[in-house]
C-alpha positions in Angstrom: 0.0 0.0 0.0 1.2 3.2 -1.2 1.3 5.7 2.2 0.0 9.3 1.6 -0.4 12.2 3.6 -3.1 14.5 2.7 -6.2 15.0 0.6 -5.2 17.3 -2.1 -8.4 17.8 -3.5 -9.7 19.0 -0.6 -6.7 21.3 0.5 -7.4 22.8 -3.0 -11.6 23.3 -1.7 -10.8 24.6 1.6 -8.0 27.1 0.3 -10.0 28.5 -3.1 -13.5 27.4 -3.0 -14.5 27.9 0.9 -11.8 30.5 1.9 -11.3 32.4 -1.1 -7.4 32.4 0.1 -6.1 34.0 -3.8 -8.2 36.9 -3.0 -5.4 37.9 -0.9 -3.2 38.7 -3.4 -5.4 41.8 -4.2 -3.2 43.5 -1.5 0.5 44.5 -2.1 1.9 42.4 0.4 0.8 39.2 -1.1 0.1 40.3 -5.2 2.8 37.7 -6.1 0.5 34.6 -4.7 -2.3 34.1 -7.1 -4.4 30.6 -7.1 -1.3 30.0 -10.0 1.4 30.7 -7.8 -0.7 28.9 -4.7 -1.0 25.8 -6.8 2.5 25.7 -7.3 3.6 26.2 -4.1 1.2 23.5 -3.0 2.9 21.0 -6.1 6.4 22.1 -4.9 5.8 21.0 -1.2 3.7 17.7 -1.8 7.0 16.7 -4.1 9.5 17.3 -1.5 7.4 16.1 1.5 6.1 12.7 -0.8 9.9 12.3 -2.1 11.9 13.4 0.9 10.5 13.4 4.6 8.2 10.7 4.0 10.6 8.0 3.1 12.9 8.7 5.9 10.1 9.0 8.6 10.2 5.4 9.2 14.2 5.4 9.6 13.9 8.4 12.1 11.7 6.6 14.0 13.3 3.2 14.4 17.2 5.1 14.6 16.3 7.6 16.6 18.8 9.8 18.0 22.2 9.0 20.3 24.3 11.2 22.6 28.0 9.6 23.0 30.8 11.3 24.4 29.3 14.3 24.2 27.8 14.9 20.7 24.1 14.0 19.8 23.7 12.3 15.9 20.6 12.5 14.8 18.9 9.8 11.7 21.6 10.5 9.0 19.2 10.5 6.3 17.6 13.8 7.6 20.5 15.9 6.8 19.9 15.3 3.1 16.2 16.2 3.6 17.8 19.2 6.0 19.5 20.6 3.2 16.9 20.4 0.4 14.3 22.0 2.6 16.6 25.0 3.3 17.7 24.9 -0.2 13.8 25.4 -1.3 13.7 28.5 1.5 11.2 26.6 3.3 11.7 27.6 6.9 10.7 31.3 6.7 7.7 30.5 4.6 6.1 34.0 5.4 8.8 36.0 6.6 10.6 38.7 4.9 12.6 38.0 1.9 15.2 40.0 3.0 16.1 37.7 5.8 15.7 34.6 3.9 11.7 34.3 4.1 9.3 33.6 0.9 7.2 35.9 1.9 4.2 34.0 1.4 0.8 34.6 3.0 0.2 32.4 6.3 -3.0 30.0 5.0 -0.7 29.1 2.3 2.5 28.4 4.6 -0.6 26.3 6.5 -1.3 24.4 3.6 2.5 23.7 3.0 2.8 22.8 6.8 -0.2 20.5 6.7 2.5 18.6 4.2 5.5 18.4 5.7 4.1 17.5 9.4 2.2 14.5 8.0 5.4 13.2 6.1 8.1 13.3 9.3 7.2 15.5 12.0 9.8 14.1 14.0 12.6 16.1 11.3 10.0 19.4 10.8 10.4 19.7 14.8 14.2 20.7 13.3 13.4 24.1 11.4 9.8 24.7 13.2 11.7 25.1 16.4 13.8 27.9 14.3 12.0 29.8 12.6 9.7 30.2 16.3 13.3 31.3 17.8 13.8 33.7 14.5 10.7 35.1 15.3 11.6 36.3 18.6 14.3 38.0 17.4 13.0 39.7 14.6 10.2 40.9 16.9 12.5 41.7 20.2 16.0 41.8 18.8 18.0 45.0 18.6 19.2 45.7 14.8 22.6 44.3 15.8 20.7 41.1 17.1 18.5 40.9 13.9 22.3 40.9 11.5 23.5 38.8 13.9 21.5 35.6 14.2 17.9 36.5 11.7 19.1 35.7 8.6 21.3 32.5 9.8 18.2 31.1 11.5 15.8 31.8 8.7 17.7 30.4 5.7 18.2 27.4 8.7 21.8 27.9 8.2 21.4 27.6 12.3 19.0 25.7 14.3 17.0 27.3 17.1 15.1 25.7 20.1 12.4 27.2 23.1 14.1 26.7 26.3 11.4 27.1 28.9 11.1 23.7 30.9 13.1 23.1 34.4 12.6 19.5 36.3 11.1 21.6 39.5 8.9 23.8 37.6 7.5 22.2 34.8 4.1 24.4 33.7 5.1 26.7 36.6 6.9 28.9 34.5 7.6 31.5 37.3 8.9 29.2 39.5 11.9 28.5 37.4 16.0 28.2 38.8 17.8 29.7 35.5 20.1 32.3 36.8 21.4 35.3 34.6 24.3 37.6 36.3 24.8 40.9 34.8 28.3 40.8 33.2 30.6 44.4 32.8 30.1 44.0 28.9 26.6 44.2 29.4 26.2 40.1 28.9 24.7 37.9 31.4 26.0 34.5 33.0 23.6 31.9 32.1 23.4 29.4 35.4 20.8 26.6 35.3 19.2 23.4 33.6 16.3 23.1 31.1 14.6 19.7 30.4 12.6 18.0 27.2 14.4 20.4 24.9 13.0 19.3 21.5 15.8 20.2 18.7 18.4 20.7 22.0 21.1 19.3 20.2 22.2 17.6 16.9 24.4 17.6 14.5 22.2 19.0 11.8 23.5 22.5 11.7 26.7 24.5 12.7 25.3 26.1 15.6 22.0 26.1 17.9 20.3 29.1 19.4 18.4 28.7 22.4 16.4 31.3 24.2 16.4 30.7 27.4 14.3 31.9 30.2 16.1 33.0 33.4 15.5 35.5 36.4 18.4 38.5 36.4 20.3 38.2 39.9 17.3 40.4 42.1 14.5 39.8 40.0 11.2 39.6 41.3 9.6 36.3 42.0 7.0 34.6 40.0 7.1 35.5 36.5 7.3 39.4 36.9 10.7 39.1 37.2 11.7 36.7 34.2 13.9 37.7 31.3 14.8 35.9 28.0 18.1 35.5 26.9 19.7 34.0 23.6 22.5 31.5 24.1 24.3 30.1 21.5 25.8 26.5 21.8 28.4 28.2 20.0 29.6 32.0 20.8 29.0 34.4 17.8 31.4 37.4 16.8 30.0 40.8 16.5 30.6 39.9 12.4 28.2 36.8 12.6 31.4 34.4 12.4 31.4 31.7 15.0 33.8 31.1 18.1 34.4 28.9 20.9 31.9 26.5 22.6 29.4 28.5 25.3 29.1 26.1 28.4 26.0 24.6 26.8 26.4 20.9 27.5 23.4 18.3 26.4 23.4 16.0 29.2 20.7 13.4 28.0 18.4 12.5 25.7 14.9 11.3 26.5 13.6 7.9 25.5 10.1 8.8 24.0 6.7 7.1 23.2 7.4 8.7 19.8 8.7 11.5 17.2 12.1 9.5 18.1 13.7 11.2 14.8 13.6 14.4 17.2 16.4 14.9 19.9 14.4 15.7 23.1 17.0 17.1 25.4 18.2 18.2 28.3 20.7 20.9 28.8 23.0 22.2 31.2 24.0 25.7 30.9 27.2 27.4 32.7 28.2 23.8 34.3 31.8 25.3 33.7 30.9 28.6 34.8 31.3 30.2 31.6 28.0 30.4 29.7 27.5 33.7 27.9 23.5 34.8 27.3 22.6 38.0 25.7 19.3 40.2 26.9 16.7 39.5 24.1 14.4 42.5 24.6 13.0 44.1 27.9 14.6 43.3 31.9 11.7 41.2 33.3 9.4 41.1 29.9 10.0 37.2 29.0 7.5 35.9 29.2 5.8 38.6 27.7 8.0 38.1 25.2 8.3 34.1 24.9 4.1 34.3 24.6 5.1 35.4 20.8 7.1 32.4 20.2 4.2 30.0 22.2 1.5 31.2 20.3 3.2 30.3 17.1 4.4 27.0 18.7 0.4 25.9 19.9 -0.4 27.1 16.5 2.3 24.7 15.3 1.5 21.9 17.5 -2.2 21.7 16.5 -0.9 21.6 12.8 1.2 18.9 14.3 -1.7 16.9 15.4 -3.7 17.6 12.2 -0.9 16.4 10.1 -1.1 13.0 12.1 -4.7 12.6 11.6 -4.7 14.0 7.7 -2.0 10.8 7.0 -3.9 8.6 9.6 -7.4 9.2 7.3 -5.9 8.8 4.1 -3.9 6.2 4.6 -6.7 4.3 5.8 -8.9 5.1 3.3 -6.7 3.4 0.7 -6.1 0.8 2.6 -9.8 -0.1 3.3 -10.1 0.3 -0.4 -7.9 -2.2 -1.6 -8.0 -4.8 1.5 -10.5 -7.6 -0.2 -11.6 -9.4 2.8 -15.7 -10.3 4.0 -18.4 -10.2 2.0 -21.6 -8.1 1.5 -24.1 -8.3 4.1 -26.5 -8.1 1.6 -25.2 -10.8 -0.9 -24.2 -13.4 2.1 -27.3 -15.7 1.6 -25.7 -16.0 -2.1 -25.1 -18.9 -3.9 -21.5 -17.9 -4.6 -20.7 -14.8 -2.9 -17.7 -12.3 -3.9 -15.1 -11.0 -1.3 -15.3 -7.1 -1.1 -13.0 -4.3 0.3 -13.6 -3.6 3.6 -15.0 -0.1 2.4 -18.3 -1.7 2.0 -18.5 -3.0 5.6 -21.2 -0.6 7.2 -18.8 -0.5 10.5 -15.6 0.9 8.8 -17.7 3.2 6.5 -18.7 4.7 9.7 -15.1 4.9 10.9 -14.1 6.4 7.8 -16.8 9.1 7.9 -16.1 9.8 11.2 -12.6 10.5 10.5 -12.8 12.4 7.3 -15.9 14.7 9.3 -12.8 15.2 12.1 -10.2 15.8 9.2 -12.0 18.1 7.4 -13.5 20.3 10.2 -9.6 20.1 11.3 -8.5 21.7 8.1 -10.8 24.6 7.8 -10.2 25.6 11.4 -6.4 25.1 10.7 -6.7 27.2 7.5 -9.6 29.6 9.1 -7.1 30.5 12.0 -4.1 31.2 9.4 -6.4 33.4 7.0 -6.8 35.8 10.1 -3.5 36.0 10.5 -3.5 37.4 6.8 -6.2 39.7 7.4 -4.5 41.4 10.2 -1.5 42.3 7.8 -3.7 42.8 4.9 -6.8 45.3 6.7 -6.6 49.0 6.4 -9.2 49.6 8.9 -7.9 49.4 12.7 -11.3 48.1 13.6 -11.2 45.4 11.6 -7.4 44.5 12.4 -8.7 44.2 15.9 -12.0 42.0 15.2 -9.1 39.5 13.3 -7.1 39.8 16.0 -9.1 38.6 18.5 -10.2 35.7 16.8 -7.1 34.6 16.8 -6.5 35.0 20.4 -10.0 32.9 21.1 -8.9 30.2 18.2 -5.4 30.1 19.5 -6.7 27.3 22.6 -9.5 25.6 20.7 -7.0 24.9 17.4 -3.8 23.8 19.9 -6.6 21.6 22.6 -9.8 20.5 20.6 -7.5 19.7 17.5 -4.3 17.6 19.5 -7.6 16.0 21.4 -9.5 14.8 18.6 -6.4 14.2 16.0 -5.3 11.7 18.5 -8.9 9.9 18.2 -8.9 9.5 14.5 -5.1 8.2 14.8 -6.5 5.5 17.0 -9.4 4.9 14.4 -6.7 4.8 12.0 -5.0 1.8 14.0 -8.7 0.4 14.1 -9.4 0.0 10.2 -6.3 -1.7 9.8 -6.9 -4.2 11.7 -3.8 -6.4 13.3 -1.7 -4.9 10.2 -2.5 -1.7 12.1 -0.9 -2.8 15.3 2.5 -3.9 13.7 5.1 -1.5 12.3 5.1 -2.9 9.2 2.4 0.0 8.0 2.1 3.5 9.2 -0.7 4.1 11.3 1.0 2.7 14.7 4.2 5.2 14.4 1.3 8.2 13.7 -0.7 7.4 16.5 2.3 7.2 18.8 4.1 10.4 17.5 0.6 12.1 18.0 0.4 11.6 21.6 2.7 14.3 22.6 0.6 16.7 21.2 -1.7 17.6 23.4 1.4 17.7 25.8 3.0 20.4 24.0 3.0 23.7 25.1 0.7 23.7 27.8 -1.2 21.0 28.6 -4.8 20.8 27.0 -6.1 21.3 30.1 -4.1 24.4 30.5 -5.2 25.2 27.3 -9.3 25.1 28.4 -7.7 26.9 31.6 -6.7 29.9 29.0 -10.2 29.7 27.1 -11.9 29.9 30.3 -10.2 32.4 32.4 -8.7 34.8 29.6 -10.0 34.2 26.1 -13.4 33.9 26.9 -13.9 37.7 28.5 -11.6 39.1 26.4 -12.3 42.2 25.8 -15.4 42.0 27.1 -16.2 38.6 25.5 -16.3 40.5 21.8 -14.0 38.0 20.0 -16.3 35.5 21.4 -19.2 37.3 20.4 -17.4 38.0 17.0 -17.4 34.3 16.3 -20.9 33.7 17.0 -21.9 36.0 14.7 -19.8 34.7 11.8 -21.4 31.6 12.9 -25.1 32.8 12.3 -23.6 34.5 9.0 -22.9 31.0 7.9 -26.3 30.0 9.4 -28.4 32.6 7.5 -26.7 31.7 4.1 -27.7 27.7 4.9 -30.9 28.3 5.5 -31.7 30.2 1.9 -30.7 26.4 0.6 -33.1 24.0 1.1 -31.4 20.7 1.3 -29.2 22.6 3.8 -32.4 23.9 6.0 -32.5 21.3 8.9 -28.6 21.3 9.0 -29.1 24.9 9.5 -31.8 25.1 12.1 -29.4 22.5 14.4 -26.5 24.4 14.3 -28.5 27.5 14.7 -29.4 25.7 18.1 -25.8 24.3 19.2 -24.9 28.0 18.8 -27.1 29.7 20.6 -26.6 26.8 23.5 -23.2 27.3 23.5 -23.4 31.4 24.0 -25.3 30.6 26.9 -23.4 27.8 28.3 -20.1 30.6 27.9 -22.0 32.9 29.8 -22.8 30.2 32.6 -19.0 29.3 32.6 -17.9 32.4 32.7 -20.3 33.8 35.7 -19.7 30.6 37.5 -15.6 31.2 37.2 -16.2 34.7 38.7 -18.1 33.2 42.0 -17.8 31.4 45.1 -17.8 28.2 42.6 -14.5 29.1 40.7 -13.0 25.6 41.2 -16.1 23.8 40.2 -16.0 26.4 36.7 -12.3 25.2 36.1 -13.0 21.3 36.6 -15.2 21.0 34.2 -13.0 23.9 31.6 -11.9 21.0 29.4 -15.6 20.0 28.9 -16.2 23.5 27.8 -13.2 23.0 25.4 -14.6 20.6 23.8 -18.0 21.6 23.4 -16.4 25.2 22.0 -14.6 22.9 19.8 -17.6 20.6 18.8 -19.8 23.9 17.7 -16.6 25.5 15.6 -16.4 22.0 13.8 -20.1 21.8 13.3 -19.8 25.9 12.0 -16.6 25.1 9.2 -18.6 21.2 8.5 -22.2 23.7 7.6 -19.8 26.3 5.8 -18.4 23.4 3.7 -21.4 22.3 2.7 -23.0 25.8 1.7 -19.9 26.1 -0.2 -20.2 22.5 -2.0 -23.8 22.1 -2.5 -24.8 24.8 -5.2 -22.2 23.2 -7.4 -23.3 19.1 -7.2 -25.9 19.7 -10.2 -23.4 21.1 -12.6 -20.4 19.6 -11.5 -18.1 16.4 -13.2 -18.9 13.1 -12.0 -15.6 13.1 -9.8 -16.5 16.8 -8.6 -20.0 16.0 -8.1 -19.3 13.2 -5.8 -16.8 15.2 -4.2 -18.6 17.6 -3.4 -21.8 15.3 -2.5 -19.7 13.9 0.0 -19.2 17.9 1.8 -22.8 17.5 2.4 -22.9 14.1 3.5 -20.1 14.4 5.8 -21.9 17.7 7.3 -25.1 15.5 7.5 -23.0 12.9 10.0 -21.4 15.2 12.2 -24.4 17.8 12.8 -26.8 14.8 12.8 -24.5 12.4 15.1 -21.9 14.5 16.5 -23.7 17.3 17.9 -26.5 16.2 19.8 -24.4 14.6 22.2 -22.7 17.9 22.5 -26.3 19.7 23.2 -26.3 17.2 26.3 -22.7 18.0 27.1 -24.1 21.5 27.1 -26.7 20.9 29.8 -24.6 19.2 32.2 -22.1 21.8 31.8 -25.1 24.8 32.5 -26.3 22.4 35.8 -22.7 22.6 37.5 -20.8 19.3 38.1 -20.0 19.5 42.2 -18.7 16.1 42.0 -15.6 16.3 40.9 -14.2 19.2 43.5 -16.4 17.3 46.1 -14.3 14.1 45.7 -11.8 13.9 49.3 -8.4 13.3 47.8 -8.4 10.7 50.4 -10.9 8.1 48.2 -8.3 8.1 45.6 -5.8 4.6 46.0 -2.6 5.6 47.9 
């Protein structure tokens, strides 16, 4: 069986047909990236992630990576990959040309991404990782720090990593060790040890920046008093030339459930005494600061967990298509009845709807939450920059939590349609479930995650973004209803909608009262059911999109876009009335779990 990774047919709906994403090139900033260009873009990256990262994902995984005597070797087959994606510019997608980006606009990047991340995630943890570290300094750096390091990190020339985790603190950011001690130069002396360091060392590129967080010598406590700092594994020049080694020593790798083709590490910094950090932007603003590169990295890791389920779905798609085994429950009483692929089995039909309805709603929000990144750079009016804006900052949890949540689900149903083949490593599906786990690990926790929809996204402002969401929601709504095979689909979202406004105002009442912990026990409920709603939004959108176009469409276009429809039809029909009665519990309270003694737990 040939292993795939995405749906190109549908990338190509979601990006033209529902999104309208070539529209964007009506604006200077993005006039070179017609649907032409898009298209091409789209060809170039299938190519290298079909060709390159997909053939050696298997290798990463069962290699892995080794530290001996000092120096970490990652899968030697990735360094060819490493080079031909930095060759085709690929790890600044939509940063400035003159720094070594593309300059491309962010849905396409997403598009691109949705690629490479389903082909060998483990090896696009590599340049993910540096163009996130880039990003702070082009955002934070000083000029000299932008000539110094921007352009070496976005051609990927160097490596960068996100050096946040201590043993102690874990999420507890603020309650980190990582000492910095002003030097006369105007340096610091990096002091301290970071743990699961994805990237943290390898012998991929010639040097590694790390930006590390770390408390100046008098600092406040907590994370008021928390500063960010590049360190290079290697020193640089004031010319960009490298020098001696920094007192950055990796002193383990992890042994992982997954993504083994990535170095997880930990690192010790200033063991010797003699590791030199430079202030990356404001005393005591880090984590102000790191937010920039964590937002990008949750939008990352939901793209992650997308990418897993996209291959998962496809993969066992074809699979089910050409594995002849069982025949039709209709033909069994048959004199002489014919084996069928397992398609045709009502029970992994259903599996495969379910998955594609997951898949699908995944790639719309995934693409959805990049096109508003495009609109803030491409809107003239500040009003409207701000209404983008804050749909981002509401999407940011529900993308990086419902996403990693359900992605993990449809890898698992992946497993399932194989069958025993799907257990073994022979075929695919048992290394993409695996390597998905982590993701709704990654930067923050899913609960922590619901934690931030709850307590900061969802009064933001006061609640507008959330209230600017429901109303694109009863946009799409209002369109539905003016086509009648789309009228019921219409009239249940309508409800799911308006259930879930007044479950957020519930939540949100009952986080401001005497019942706080009760609100935030039940916050990843309310994550999901945000997430259910959104899915059931992009799944009615999708088919408001496809179904105008079924009567004059190609056979193959007509039954694509028949099955937009259909797969709307399952998840509004199936899929969200369980999340109506997820509602209700959620707008009763749940005392139960903050009522439970810790006691009744086994020691």
């Amino acid at each position: 069986m040939a292993q795939s990774i995405a749906d190109r047919r549908d990338q190509e709906f979601v990006l033209h047909e529902m999104l309208n994403a070539a529209d964007l090139a009506s604006h200077d900033r993005f006039k070179e990236f017609n649907k032409k260009t898009m298209d091409m873009v789209l060809t170039e990256a299938r190519n290298l992630a079909v060709k390159e990262l997909l053939p050696v994902s298997k290798e990463g995984d069962e290699t892995g990576c080794t530290l001996e005597n000092g120096k970490v070797t990652i899968p030697s087959s990735f360094h060819r990959a490493y080079k031909l994606f930095c060759e085709g510019e690929w790890v600044a997608m939509c940063d400035d040309p003159e720094f070594g980006g593309q300059g491309m606009p962010r849905i396409l990047s997403m598009a691109a991404g949705e690629l490479f991340t389903g082909a060998n995630c483990a090896f696009l943890m590599y340049p993910g990782l540096t163009h996130g570290a880039g990003k702070l300094v082009e955002e934070f750096g000083t000029e000299d720090q932008k000539k110094k390091y921007l352009e070496n990190l976005y051609t990927g020339k160097w490596a960068g990593t996100m050096c946040l985790t201590e043993p102690e603190a874990g999420s507890d950011v603020g309650n980190l060790t990582t000492i910095a001690k002003r030097n006369e130069d105007g340096t610091f002396s990096i002091t301290g040890s970071k743990i699961f360091i994805s990237g943290g060392d390898q012998d991929l590129t010639e040097n590694i920046i790390h930006p590390v967080l770390a408390r100046i010598e008098g600092a406040p406590a907590g994370t008021k008093g928390i500063s960010l700092f590049l360190v290079p594994k290697y020193r640089v020049n004031d010319d960009g030339t490298i020098s001696e080694p920094n007192d950055v020593t990796c002193t383990g790798l992890e042994e992982k459930m997954g993504i083994h083709g990535n170095a997880t590490a930990s690192l010790a910094f200033g063991s010797k005494g003699n590791c030199i950090g430079e202030l990356l932007g404001a005393e005591n603003k880090g984590m102000k600061a790191m937010f920039v590169m964590m937002n990008e990295a949750r939008l990352g890791v939901g793209l992650q967990g997308f990418g897993f389920a996209s291959a998962s779905y496809v993969n066992a798609v074809n699979y089910a298509k050409e594995r002849i085994q069982g025949t039709d429950l209709t033909k069994i009483f048959d004199k002489d009845p014919k084996p069928v692929a397992i398609i045709n089995h009502p029970d992994v039909k259903r599996q495969l709807l379910h998955m594609k309805a997951y898949v699908d709603g995944m790639r719309s929000l995934m693409y959805f939450a990049a096109l508003c990144f495009d609109k803030v750079l491409t809107s003239t009016d500040d009003t409207d920059k701000d209404t983008w804006q804050g749909l981002i900052e509401l999407l940011i949890p529900v993308v990086k939590g419902y996403i990693t949540d359900r992605a993990f689900e449809v890898c698992t149903q992946g497993v399932q349609v194989f069958g025993g083949y799907g257990f073994i490593s022979e075929y695919p599906q048992e290394q993409l479930l695996r390597d998905c786990k982590i993701t709704s690990i990654y930067e923050g926790t899913n609960g922590i995650q619901a934690m931030d929809l709850l307590g900061r996204k969802l009064g933001l402002k006061k609640g507008k973004p959330f209230m600017d969401l429901l109303t694109r929601m009863n946009q799409t709504i209002a369109a539905a209803k003016e086509i009648p095979e789309l009228a019921d689909m219409a009239v249940r979202v309508e409800t799911a909608v308006n259930k879930l406004g007044e479950t957020a105002m519930h939540m949100g009442m009952t986080a401001m009262s005497e019942k706080v912990l009760d609100a935030f026990a039940v916050a990843h409920p309310f994550l999901d059911v945000t997430g259910d709603v959104v899915m059931a939004w992009l799944e009615l959108w999708r088919a408001v999109t496809a179904q105008p176009k079924i009567g004059s469409a190609k056979k193959k276009d007509a039954a694509f876009y028949q099955g937009q429809v259909t797969t709307a039809k399952y998840f509004i029909q199936w899929v969200l009335p369980a999340t109506l009665g997820k509602m209700d519990a959620l707008k009763g309270n749940i005392p139960a779990i903050m009522e439970m003694p810790e006691d009744a737990f086994p020691a």
